[in-house]
C-alpha positions in Angstrom: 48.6 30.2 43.1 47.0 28.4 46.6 43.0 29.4 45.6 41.2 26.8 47.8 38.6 27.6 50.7 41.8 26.9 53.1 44.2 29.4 52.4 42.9 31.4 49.8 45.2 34.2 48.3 49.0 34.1 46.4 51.7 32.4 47.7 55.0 34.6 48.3 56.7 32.4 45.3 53.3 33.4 42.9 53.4 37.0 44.4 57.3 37.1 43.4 56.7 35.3 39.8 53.6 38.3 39.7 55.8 40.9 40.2 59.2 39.9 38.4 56.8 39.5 35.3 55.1 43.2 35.9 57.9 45.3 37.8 59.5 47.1 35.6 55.8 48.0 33.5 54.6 49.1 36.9 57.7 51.5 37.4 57.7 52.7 33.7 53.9 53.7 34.7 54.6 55.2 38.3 57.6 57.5 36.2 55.1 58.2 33.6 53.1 59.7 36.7 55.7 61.3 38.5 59.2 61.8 36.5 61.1 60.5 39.0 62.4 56.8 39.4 63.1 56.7 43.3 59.6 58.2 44.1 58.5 56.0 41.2 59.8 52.5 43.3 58.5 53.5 45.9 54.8 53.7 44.5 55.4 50.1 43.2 56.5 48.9 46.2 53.7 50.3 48.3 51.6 49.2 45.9 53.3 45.4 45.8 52.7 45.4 50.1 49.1 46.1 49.6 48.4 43.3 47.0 50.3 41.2 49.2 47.4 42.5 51.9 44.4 41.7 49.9 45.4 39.1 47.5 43.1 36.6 48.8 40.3 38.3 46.3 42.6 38.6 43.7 42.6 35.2 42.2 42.8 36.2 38.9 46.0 37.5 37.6 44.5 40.3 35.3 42.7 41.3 38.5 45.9 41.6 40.4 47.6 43.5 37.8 44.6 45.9 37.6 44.8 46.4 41.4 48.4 46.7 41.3 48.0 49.5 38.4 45.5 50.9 40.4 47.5 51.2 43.5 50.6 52.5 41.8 47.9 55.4 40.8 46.8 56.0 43.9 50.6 56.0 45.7 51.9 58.5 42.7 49.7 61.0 44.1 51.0 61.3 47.7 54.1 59.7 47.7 56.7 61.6 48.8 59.8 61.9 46.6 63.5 63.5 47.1 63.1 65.4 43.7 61.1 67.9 43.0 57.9 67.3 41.3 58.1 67.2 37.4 56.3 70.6 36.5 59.2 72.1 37.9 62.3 69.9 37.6 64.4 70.0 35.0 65.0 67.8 31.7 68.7 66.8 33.1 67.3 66.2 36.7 64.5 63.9 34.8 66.0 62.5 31.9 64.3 63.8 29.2 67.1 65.8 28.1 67.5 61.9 26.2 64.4 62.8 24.2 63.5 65.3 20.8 62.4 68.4 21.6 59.0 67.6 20.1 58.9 64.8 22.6 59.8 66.8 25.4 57.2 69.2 24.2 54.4 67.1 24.5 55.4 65.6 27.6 55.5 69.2 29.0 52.3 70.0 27.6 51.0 66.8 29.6 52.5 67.9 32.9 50.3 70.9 32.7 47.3 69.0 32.7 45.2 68.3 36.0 46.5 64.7 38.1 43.7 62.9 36.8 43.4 63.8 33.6 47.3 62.8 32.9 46.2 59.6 34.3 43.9 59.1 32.1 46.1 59.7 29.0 49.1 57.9 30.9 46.5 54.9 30.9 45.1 54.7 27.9 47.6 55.8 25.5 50.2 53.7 27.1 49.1 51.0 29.6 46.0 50.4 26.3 43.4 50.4 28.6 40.1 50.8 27.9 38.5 54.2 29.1 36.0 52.7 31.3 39.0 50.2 33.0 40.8 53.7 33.4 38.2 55.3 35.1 37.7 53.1 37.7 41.6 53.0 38.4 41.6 56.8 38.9 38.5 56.7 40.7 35.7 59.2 38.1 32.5 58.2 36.1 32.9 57.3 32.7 31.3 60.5 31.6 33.6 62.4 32.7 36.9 59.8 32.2 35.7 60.5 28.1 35.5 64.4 28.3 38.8 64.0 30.2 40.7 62.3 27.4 39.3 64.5 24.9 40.9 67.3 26.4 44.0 65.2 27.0 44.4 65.5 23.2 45.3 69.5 23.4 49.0 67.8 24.3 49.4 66.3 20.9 47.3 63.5 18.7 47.1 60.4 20.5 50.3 59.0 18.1 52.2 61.8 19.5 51.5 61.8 23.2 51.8 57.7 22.8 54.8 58.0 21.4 56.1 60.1 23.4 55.3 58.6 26.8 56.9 55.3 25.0 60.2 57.3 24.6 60.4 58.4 28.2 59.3 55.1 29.8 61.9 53.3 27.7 64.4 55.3 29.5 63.8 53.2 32.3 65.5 50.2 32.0 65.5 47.1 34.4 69.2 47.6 35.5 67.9 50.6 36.8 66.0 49.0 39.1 67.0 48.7 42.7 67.7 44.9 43.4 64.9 44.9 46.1 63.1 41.4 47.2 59.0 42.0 47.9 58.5 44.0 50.7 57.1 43.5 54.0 53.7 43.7 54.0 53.3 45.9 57.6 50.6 48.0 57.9 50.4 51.3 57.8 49.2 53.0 61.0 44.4 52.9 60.6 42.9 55.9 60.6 40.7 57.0 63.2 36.9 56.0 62.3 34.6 59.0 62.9 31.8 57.7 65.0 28.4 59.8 66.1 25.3 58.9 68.0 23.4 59.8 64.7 23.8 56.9 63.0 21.5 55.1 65.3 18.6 57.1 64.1 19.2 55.8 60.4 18.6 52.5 61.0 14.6 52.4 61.0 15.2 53.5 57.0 16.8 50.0 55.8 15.0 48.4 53.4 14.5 44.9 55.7 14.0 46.1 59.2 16.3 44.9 61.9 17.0 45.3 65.3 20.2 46.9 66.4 22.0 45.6 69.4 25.6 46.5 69.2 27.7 45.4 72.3 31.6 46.7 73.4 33.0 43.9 74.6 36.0 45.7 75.6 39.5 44.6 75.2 40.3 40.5 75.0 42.8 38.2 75.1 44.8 37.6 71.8 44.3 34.2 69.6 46.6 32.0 68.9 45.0 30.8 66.0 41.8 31.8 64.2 39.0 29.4 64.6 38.9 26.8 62.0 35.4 27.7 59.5 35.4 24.5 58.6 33.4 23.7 62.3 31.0 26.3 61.4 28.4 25.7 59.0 28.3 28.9 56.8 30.8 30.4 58.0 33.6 32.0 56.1 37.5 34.0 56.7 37.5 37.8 56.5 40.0 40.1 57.4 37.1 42.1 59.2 39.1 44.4 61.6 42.3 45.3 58.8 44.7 43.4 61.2 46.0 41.2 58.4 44.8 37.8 60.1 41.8 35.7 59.1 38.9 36.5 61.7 35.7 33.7 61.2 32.7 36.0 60.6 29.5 32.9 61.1 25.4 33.2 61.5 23.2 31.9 63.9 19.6 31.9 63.6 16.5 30.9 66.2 13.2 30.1 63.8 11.1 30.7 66.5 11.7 34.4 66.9 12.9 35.0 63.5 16.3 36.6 64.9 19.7 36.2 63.7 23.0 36.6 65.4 26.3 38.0 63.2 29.4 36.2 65.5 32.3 37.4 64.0 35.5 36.1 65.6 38.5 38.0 65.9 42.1 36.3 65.1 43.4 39.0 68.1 40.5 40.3 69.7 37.0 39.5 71.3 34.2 37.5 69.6 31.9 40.5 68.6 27.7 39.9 67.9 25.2 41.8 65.8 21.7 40.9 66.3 18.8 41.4 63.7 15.2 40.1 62.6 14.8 38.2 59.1 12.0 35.9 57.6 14.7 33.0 57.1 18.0 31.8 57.8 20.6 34.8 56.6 23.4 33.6 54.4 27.3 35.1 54.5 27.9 35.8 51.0 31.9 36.5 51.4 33.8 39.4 52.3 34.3 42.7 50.5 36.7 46.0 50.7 34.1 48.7 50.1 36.5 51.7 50.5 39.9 50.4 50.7 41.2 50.7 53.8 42.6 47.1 54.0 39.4 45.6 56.7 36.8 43.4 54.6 32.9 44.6 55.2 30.9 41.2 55.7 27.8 40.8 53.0 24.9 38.7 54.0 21.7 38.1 52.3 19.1 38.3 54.6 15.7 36.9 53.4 14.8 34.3 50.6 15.7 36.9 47.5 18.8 36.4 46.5 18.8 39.0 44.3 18.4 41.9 46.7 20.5 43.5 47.9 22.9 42.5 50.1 23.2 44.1 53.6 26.9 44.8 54.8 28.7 44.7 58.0 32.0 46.5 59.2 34.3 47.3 62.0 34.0 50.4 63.9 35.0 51.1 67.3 35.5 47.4 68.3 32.0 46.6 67.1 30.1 45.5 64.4 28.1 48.5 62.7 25.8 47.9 59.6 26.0 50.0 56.9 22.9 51.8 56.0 21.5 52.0 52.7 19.6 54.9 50.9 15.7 55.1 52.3 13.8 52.5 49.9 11.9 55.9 47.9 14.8 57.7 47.7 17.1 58.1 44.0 20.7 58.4 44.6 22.6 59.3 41.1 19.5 58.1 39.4 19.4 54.6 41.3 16.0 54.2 43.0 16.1 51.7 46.0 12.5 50.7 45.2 12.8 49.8 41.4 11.8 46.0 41.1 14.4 45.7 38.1 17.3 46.5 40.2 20.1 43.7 40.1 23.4 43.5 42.5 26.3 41.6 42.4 29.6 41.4 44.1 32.8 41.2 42.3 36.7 42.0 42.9 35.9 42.9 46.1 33.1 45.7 45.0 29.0 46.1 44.8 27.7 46.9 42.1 24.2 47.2 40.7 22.7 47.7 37.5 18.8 47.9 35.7 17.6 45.0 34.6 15.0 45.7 31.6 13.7 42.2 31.7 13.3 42.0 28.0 14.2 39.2 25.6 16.2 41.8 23.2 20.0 42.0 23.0 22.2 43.5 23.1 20.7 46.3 25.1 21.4 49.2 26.8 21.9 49.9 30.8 23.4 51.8 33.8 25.8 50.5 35.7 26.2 51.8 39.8 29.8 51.2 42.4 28.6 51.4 45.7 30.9 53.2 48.1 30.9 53.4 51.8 30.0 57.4 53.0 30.6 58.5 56.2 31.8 55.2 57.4 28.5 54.5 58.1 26.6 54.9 54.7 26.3 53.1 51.0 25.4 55.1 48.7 25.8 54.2 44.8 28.7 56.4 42.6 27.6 58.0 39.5 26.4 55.9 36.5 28.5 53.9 33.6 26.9 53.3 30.4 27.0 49.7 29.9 25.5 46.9 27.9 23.8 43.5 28.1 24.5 40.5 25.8 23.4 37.4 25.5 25.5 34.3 27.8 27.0 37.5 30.0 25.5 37.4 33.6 27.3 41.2 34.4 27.0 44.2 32.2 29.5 44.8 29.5 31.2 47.7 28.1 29.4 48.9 25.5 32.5 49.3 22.9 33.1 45.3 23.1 29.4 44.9 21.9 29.4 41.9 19.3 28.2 42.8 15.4 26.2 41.3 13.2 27.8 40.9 10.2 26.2 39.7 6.9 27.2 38.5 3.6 25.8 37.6 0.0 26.1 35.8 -3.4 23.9 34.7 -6.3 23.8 30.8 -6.8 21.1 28.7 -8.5 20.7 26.7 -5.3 17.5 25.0 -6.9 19.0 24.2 -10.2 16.0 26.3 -12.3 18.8 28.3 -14.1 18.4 31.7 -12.0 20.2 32.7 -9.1 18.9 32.2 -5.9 19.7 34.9 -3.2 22.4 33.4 -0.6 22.9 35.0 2.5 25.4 34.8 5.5 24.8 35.9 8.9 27.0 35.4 11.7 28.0 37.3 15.3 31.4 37.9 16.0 31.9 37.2 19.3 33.9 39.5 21.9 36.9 38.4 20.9 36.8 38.9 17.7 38.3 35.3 16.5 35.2 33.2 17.0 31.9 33.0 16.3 28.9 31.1 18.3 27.3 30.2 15.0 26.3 31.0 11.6 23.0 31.4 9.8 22.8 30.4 6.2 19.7 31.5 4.5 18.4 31.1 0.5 15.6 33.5 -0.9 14.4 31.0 -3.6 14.3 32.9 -7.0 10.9 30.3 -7.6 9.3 31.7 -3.8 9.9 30.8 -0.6 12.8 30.6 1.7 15.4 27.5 3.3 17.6 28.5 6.0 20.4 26.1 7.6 23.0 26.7 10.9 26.4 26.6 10.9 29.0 25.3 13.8 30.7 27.8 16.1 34.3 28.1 15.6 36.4 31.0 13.5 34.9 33.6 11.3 33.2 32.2 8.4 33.1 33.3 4.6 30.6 32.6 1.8 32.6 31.8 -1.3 31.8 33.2 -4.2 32.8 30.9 -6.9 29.9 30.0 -8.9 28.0 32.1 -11.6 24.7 32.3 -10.1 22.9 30.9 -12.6 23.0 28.0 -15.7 24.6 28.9 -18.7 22.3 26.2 -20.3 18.8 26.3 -18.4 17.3 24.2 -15.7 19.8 21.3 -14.2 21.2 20.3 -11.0 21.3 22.7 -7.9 24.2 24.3 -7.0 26.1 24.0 -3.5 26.8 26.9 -1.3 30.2 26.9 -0.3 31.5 28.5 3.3 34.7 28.7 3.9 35.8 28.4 7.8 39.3 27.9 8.6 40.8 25.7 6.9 38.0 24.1 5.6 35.2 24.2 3.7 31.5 23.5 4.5 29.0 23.2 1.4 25.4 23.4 1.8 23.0 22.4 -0.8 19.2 21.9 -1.1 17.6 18.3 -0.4 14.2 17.7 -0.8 12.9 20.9 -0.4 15.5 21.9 2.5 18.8 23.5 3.1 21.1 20.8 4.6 24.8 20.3 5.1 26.6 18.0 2.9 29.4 15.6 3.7 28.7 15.9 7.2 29.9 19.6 7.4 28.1 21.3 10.0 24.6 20.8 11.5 21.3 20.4 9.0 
């Protein structure tokens, strides 16, 4: 996969490896959706023209087969299809005439259900995703996503429906498959942008004022090539009109007069400027696909915070039109523009923004905002997620994943005085369940006092519980505590008056 700052994005012989490895899943899905295997391709391979669009901010492969998913979604709602739609075909037309009765029960019991509540079900008691992950492929709030499922269950237990849905997909075979190469990725005709003289008035309520001095240059001749970045310092490739070609988006700024200039180049098309005030030199912080509809919104940071919010750029009627922002007092699905603990980043190709409590405790609770473009020319943040903050993460995390704290314990007469001493294990299991960052290994002294050593990262560790805790004949040599980790094991004893590893296992 080509991922350097020169031609960023998948190469047709990736894209085909991509797909090859994920067709026949994505199909299995699109049926699960819509009962029929033609109107099923055809979702896959609408969906496998638009990655091949925006792949350049899919460098990750489980980000790509989450977009693909999610665009399989989306084309299994509107796509048309030569059968009729599954709530009224029948089980010979769709092949579940191959299935039990109880089977074809509960899949009939799930076509009942409203489109985005089977999609729900269809993705996480099939495709395993995680509720959040599912929600933001079928485009609700978590909230809801989770009242959603629950009612998903009035189709059978979650064993049922899954097995079920298994049944029918595995009807689908790859044979069945029509022996189609990737499609052309041509465009589908834009949509007309809906443009009013009202959103001049909203400018004066962004949060770092600006002046706004759109110009039309009218029709231009095409380009042969787009404009090398490279020359221009800062500047960076977008797709900014939805053409499909790399326009150069670049910034220019005059110190005296504290004004920038937004030049973004078009690959066919005229060079088109957006003038603005800021205190320093703005910086293009990449491209981003706000709402879909294949053109990249440029984000620039415009001041010395870099972690305000970013302003955001995008092509309407042949110009460049910033997108305005809720008014800095006002609270938009409880986000409040003014709050000083507010925190933005952009990833995959979305904003999002979250509460930062600014306290030293974790794992800890937070909101978690998508901001989506309204009106074509409006942000506004989406209803909360519930999310959490842990320690080494620099984004939010779903809460479910959280690490635990596990602890263990044993007697063993550590100090030798012939009573046990009180061992304890402490360790957090990371979020993947395998590996831990560290132990703690701490000994309540049965004389006073306490002596506490650490333990290496690496797999889950276990305090051994071989010794009797005590001296069968009084007062004698300490004991060693004994963790087993892997396929070793680490023993700890104490050493003038401290808990250190012995034979070099572990850190003191």
């Amino acid at each position: 996969m080509v991922t350097d700052g020169r031609t960023r994005g998948w190469s047709p012989e990736d894209t085909e490896r991509l797909v090859g490895a994920h067709r026949l899943a994505l199909v299995r899905l699109a049926v699960l959706l819509r009962d029929d295997v033609k109107a099923a391709e055809g979702a896959v391979r609408g969906a496998i023209a638009d990655f091949r669009r925006r792949s350049r901010s899919l460098s990750d492969p489980d980000d790509a087969l989450d977009y693909l998913r999610g665009q399989v979604v989306r084309g299994s709602r509107t796509r048309s299809s030569p059968a009729a739609p599954a709530s009224r075909a029948t089980d010979a037309v769709t092949g579940r005439a191959q299935l039990s009765p109880d089977r074809r029960r509960v899949l009939d019991a799930l076509d009942s259900l409203p489109t985005r509540q089977r999609e729900l079900v269809v993705l996480c008691w099939w495709a395993d995703l995680t509720v959040l992950a599912a929600a933001d492929l079928v485009g609700i709030g978590a909230g809801a996503a989770g009242t959603a499922l629950e009612r998903g269950g009035a189709a059978g237990s979650a064993d049922e429906v899954r097995d079920a849905l298994t049944a029918r997909a595995e009807l689908v075979r790859s044979e069945d498959l029509s022996p189609e190469g990737l499609p052309d990725p041509s465009r589908p005709p834009r949509l007309p942008w809906v443009l009013g003289l009202a959103s001049l008035g909203v400018a004066a309520a962004l949060v770092v004022p600006s002046m706004l001095a759109e110009t039309d240059p009218g029709p231009g001749p095409d380009r042969s090539e787009t404009p090398d970045p490279g020359r221009l310092e800062g500047a960076l490739k977008v797709d900014f009109d939805g053409d499909g070609n790399d326009d150069v988006a670049s910034v220019d700024f005059d110190p005296v007069i504290r004004a920038y200039q937004l030049v973004i180049s078009l690959a066919r098309g005229p060079d088109l400027t957006f003038s603005g005030l800021a205190a320093s030199r703005p910086t293009l912080i990449g491209g981003v696909d706000l709402d879909g509809d294949y053109s990249e919104e440029v984000a620039l940071n415009v001041g010395d915070d870099t972690a305000a919010m970013p302003e955001f750029f995008r092509y309407v009627g042949r110009n460049i039109r910033r997108l305005t922002p809720p008014p800095t007092s006002s609270t938009v699905n409880g986000w409040r523009m003014d709050s000083p603990q507010n925190r933005f980043a952009l990833r995959q190709g979305r904003l999002y923004t979250w509460i930062d409590p600014q306290s030293d405790a974790v794992p800890q609770e937070t909101s978690l905002w998508t901001w989506t473009v309204v009106d074509d020319v409006r942000i506004e943040p989406g209803p909360p997620q519930d999310r959490c903050l842990v320690e080494g993460r620099d984004f939010p995390v779903e809460c479910v994943f959280l690490p635990k704290v596990n602890r263990e314990e044993a007697r063993v007469d550590v100090d030798g005085d012939g009573t046990g001493d009180l061992v304890s294990l402490e360790y957090l299991v990371a979020l993947d369940e395998v590996e831990v960052p560290g132990f703690d290994l701490s000994v309540a002294l049965s004389s006073g006092g306490t002596v506490s050593a650490d333990g290496p990262a690496g797999a889950v560790p276990q305090l051994l519980r071989t010794r009797s805790g005590a001296s069968a004949q009084g007062p004698g040599p300490g004991e060693p505590v004994e963790v087993s980790q892997a396929d070793q094991v680490l023993r700890f004893g104490l050493v003038a008056g401290e808990l250190v590893a012995l034979d070099g296992a572990g850190p003191g």
